[in-house]
C-alpha positions, -999 to +999 in steps of 0.1 A: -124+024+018-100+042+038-111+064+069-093+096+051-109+089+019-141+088+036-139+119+054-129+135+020-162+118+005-185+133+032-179+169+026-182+166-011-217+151-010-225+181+017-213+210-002-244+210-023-273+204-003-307+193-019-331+225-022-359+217+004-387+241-012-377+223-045-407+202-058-394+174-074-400+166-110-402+131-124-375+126-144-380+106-182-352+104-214-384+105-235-398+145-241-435+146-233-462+149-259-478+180-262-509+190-284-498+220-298-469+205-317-499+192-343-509+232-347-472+238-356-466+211-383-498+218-398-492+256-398-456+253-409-470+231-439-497+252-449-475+283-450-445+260-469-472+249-495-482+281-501-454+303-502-425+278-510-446+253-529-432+250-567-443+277-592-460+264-625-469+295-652-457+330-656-481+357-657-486+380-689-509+404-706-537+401-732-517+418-760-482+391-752-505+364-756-516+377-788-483+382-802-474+352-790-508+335-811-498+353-843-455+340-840-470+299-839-457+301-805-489+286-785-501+250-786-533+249-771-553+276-742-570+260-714-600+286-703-606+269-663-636+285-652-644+313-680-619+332-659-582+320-661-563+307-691-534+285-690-513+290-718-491+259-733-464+267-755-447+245-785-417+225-780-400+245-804-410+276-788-396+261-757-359+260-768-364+298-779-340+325-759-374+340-759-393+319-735-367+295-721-357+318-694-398+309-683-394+274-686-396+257-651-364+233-644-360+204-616-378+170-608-407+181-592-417+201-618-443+186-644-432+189-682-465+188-695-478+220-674-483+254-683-457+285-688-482+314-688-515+323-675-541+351-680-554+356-641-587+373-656-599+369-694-627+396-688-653+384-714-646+345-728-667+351-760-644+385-768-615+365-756-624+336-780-630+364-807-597+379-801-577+344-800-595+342-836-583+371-850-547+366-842-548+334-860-562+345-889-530+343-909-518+310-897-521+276-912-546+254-899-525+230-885-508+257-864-540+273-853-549+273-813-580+262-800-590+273-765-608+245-746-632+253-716-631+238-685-648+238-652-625+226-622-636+222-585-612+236-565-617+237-530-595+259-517-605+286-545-641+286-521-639+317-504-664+309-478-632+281-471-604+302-474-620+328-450-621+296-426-587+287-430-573+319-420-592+326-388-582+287-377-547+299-386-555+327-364-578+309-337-542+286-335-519+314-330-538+330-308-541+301-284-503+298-282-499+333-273-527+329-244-507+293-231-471+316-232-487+345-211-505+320-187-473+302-181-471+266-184-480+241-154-500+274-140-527+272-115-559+264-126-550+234-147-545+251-175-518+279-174-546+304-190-542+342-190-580+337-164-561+319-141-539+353-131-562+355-100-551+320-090-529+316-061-489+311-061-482+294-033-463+267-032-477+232-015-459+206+005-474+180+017-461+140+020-454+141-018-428+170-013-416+164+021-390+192+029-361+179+046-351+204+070-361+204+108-356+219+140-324+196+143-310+219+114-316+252+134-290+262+152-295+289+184-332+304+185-346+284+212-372+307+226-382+310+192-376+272+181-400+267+215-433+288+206-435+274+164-430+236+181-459+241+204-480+248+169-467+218+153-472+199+186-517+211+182-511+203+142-500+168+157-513+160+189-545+185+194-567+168+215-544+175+244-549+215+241-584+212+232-597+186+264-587+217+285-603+244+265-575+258+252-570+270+217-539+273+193-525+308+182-544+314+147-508+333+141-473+340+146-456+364+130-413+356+130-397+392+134-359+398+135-331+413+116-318+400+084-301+367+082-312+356+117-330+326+106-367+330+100-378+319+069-349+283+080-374+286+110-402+285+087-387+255+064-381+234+100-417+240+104-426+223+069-403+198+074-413+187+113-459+196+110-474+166+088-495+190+075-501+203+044-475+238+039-482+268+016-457+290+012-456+320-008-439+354-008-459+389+000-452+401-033-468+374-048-496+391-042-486+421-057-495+427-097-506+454-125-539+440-126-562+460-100-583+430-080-555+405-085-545+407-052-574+401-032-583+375-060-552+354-049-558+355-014-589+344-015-581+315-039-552+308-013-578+306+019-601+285-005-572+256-011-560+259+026-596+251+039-597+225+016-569+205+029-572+219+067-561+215+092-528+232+071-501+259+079-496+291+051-462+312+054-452+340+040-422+352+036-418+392+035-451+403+048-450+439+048-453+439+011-492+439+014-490+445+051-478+478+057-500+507+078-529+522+059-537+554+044-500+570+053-496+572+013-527+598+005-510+602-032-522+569-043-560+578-039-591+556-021-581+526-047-549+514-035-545+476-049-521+469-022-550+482+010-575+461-013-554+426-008-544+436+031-582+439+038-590+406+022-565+392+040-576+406+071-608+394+066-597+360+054-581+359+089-605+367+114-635+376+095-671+368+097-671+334+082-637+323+092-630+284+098-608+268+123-577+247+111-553+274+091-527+285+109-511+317+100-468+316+099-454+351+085-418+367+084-405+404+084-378+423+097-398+456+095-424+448+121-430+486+127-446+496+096-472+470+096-509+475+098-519+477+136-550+453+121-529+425+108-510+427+142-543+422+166-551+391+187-569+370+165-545+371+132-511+372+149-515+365+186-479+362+186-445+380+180-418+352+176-385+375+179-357+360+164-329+379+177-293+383+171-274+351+183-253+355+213-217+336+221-235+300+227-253+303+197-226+312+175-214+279+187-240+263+178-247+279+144-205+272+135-210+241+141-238+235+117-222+248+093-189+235+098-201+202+089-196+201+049-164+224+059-133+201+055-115+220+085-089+210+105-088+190+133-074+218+157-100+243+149-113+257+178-148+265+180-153+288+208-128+309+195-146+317+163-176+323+183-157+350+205-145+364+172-175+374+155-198+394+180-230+409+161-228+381+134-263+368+120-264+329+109-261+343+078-229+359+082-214+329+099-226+308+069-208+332+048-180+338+066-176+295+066-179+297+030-154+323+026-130+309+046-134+275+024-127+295-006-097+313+008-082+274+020-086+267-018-071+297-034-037+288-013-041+250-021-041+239+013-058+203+023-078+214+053-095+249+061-070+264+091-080+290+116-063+319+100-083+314+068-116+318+094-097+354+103-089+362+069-129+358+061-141+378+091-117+406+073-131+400+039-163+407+051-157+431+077-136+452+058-137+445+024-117+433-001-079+437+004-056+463-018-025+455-015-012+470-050-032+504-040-008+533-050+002+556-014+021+580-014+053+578+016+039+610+036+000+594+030+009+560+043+029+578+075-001+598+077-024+567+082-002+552+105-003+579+127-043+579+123-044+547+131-018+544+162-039+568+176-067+551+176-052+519+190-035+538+216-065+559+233-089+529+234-058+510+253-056+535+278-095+541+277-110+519+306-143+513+293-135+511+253-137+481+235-105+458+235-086+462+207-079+432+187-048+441+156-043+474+141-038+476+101-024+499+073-035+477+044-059+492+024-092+472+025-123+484+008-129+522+005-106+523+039-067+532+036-063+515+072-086+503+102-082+496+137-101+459+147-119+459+180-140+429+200-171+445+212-181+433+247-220+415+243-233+438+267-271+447+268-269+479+284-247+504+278-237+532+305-229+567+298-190+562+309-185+536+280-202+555+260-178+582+263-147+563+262-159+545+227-162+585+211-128+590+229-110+562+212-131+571+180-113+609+174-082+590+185-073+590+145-077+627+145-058+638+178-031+620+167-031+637+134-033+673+152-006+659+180+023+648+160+016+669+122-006+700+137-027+689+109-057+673+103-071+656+073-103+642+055-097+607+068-118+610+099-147+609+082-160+575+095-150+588+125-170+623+126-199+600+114-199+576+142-193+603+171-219+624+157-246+595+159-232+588+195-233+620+208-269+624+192-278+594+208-268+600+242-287+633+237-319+634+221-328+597+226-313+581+258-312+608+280-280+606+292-277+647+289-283+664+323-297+697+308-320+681+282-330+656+311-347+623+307-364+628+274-362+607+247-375+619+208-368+582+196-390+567+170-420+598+166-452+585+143-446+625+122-407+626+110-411+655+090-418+678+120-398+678+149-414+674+182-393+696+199-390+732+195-365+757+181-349+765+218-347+732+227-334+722+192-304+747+195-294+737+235-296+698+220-271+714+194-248+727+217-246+698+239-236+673+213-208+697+200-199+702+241-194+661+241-177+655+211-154+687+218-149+673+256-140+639+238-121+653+207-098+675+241-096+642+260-080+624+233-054+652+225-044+647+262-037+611+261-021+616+225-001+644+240+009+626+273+020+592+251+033+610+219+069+588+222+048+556+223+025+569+196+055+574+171+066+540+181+034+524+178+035+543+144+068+531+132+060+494+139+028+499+117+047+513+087+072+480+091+052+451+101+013+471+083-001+450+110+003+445+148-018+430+169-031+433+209+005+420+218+028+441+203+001+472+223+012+453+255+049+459+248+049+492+240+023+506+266+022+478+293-012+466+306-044+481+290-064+498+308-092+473+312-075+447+320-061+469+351-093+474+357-105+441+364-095+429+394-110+462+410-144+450+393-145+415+406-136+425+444-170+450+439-191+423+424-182+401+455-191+432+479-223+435+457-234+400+463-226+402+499-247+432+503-272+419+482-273+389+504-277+416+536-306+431+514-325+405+502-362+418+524-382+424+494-400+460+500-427+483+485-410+503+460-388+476+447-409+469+413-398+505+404-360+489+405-342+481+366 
């Protein structure tokens, strides 16, 4: 096999990888036998017999019959038990326009039996009487005798057909209780009792997951702490000799798509353990007592296989703080399962050997209770990855990607700043899909760009109707923006600038944010600068302004509230912060210091909103140019900036910056006696 046709094989057989919390099922051509098809072919036969079994005998009246006696019509009257008559009719009779509309056709019908009955004769010596009578006239040989008989029919019994139907009922009923207990259920049976059964999944050597800490990419504080448990699962005589003692819990906290529950599948797939895993709602059902029911019966089968881990996913279903909902009265189901599981935890008759793994991304609404030393001793943050683990993650991901050779890793890792491994994983995937749609053999960089503005920005609307003087007006809008953060110092730099429609945007202006981890009060200032860029340019060149600041107003408005009322960067509120108060529906301020926050944060963005205008106003030629090239080219990127307004202002900036860091060091170096006061130091 050829080395190209090889590399063409391995992506294929990548693209679907196997589930790893996907039990495996034993696969047969034969369908398994299952007792309760018996019920259904005896049901289905009893119901077929009786109601589309064939028919033998019409039913008439007393006073037919007779007539019928008195024409020569009848050849003989069977009487079966004093109470029914079967009545037999001549052949002649038979061939009658009369009665051969009555006469049964077909081969499974017997020629010999009956064409009318009498359900109930009432009286058999009156009936005989009144059989007589008719008669009378007729000549003997014509004359109708009716013969008694006595049959034993078991199903006429009542005491048996009263049987029959509550087995026929007894069988239905069981088939409903199987569907609503699922089948394959816990329990061993799938019964509606075993709703108080647990749901967690097990893995254990029979169901080995194949992910591991290899397949992790970045979170290596995090990667570090859950290792050390699967190290005491492994090897626990070496924390124990020394008297130490394994974290009963850790609790993975983070934003979405940072990796936790992969974190928590690595951990499956590395501990030779036994692994529940189940999701808090799980927990969660209509039935008040299910809850606690389930985590009990989950604690019960842990112990039994200890020493064993139990994750789950989503925590603050059953977790969060209680009593903050007073509506729901003293009986909430959901408190009911958290103090189980609190008890289950670290209660009286706790034993060693179940470790705790959970995952939530809303740490601050759970129970202080469930967060104690003792249940989760620790607090595995899983944090936003950073530029060299972006890397990391692209490159685990890249793997099934068939991209080409040239692709330049670091790159996309500069590119997408505040991604979660679960936006690069889509943003690979997107960028796969975009190769395809344009036939191309290998995924290029520029499909990688075009995904980071598919998912940015939204889909693209090329064919979006704009009127002349709307599309001038967003070009303007938007060469504002790019030019006051170039000539802003401290905004971020500014990537392309675009005029195609993308989502519910009519235009956008793409910036790299610097990774920094603080932010100072000067940056902050020039990002709301460059954000009412749009609008200054609007008022500069139209002396008009329009709705399409409204992102804008949005953004500066947090900002500004921000640097106000939460990080203190105000000089007349001072260094107060009302960030994150336990009561939101009253405000921990009061009404005069409510109205001076006001007027600040409409003195910053109006300081800001003034500041723009003057750069606008100052660079209006270069605006309009910027402008024009949009509404030729609908995008330009950080190049064609450099053309039209020379060096931004940043990058002037830096050499400045590095001489000062070398004059910091050197003074640092001058500094370095430690004194009393330095602990107080950020």
């Amino acid at each position: 096999m050829s080395e190209e046709n090889k590399r063409s094989e391995k992506p294929q057989n990548q693209q679907n990888p196997p589930n790893p919390f996907e039990q495996k099922k034993p696969k047969s051509g034969k369908p398994r036998f299952n007792p309760m098809w018996i019920y259904g072919i005896l049901l289905v036969a009893f119901i077929g017999i009786t109601f589309f079994g064939p028919k033998t005998g019409k039913k008439i009246s007393v006073n037919k019959l007779l007539t019928m006696v008195e024409n020569g019509d009848v050849e003989k009257i069977n009487v079966i038990n004093r109470s029914k008559a079967e009545i037999y009719i001549t052949d002649e009779a038979k061939k009658d326009e009369e009665y051969k509309k009555d006469v049964p056709e077909g081969s499974l019908v017997n020629p010999d039996s009956y064409i009318y009955y009498l359900s109930d004769i009432g009286d058999y010596e009156y009936f005989n009487n009144q059989i007589s009578q008719a008669q009378a006239k007729l000549p003997s040989s014509k004359q109708v005798n009716v013969n008694p008989e006595v049959h034993e029919d078991f199903f006429d019994n009542p005491l048996i057909q009263i049987l029959l139907y509550v087995a026929i009922f007894g069988l239905i009923w069981m088939f409903i209780m199987r569907r609503m207990g699922g089948p394959g259920g816990p329990g061993g049976g799938g019964q509606i009792f075993s709703i108080g059964k647990s749901k967690a999944q097990l893995f254990d050597k029979d169901t080995k997951v194949n992910v591991t800490f290899k397949d992790v990419a970045g979170l290596e504080g995090a990667k570090e702490e859950v290792m050390e448990i699967v190290d005491f699962l492994k090897n626990p005589k070496k924390y124990t000799e020394l008297g130490g003692k394994i974290p009963k819990g850790a609790l993975l906290v983070g934003p979405p798509g940072t990796g936790k529950t992969l974190l928590a599948k690595a951990v499956a797939g590395e501990a030779d353990v036994p692994f529940f895993s189940l999701s808090g709602s799980d927990f969660v059902e209509m039935f008040v007592g299910v809850g606690a029911s389930r985590v009990r019966d989950l604690f019960k089968q842990a112990k039994e296989k200890a020493p064993c881990i139990i994750f789950i996913d989503e925590i603050d279903a059953i977790g969060r703080a209680r009593g903050k909902n007073a509506m729901q009265g003293g009986n909430d189901e959901r408190e009911n399962t958290l103090n189980q599981l609190l008890t289950e935890m670290d209660g009286f008759g706790t034993d060693s050997g179940v470790i705790m793994l959970a995952a939530t991304n809303r740490v601050d609404i759970l129970d202080s209770a469930l967060l104690r030393a003792g249940r989760f001793d620790r607090q595995i943050y899983a944090d936003m990855p950073d530029l060299n683990e972006r890397r990391e993650i692209f490159e685990v991901h890249l793997k099934p990607i068939k991209a080409s050779e040239d692709l330049d890793k670091d790159f996309l890792a500069r590119q997408t700043p505040g991604f979660s491994g679960a936006d690069i994983a889509n943003m690979c995937n997107e960028a796969a899909l975009i190769a395809a749609r344009h036939d191309k053999k290998h995924v290029e960089k520029q499909d990688f760009l075009d995904a980071v503005d598919r998912i940015v920005g939204g889909l693209e609307k090329k064919n979006k109707i704009i009127t002349p003087e709307e599309k001038r007006a967003v070009a303007v809008h938007e060469a504002g923006h790019a030019a006051v953060s170039w000539l802003c110092e401290h905004a971020h730099p500014l990537v392309k600038v675009t005029i195609v429609p993308r989502g519910r945007s009519l235009g956008a202006a793409w910036y790299l944010p610097d990774e920094r981890q603080i932010t100072r009060t000067e940056q902050m200032l020039d990002e709301m600068c460059a954000t009412l860029g749009g609008r200054a340019a609007e008022k500069v060149v139209f002396d008009k302004i329009s709705t399409g600041a409204l992102s804008d107003l949005e953004k500066v408005t947090k900002q500004a509230m921000a640097m106000v009322s939460i990080y203190g960067l105000n000089e007349k509120i001072g260094n107060v912060s009302y960030y994150n108060m336990d009561n939101s529906f009253s405000k921990p301020f009061s009404e005069k210091q409510a109205a001076l926050m006001d007027d600040e944060i409409k003195k910053l963005t109006d300081e800001q909103y003034a500041r723009a205008i003057k750069i606008i106003s100052d660079n209006k030629d270069k605006v309009l140019q910027l402008a024009d090239e949009l509404l030729e080219r609908e995008v330009i990127f950080k190049e064609d900036l450099e053309k039209i307004f020379g060096m931004s202002a940043s990058d002037a900036a830096k050499p400045q910056e590095e001489e000062a860091t070398q004059e910091a060091v050197v003074v640092e170096e001058t500094i370095a006696e430690p004194t009393d006061d330095t602990s107080e130091e950020a």
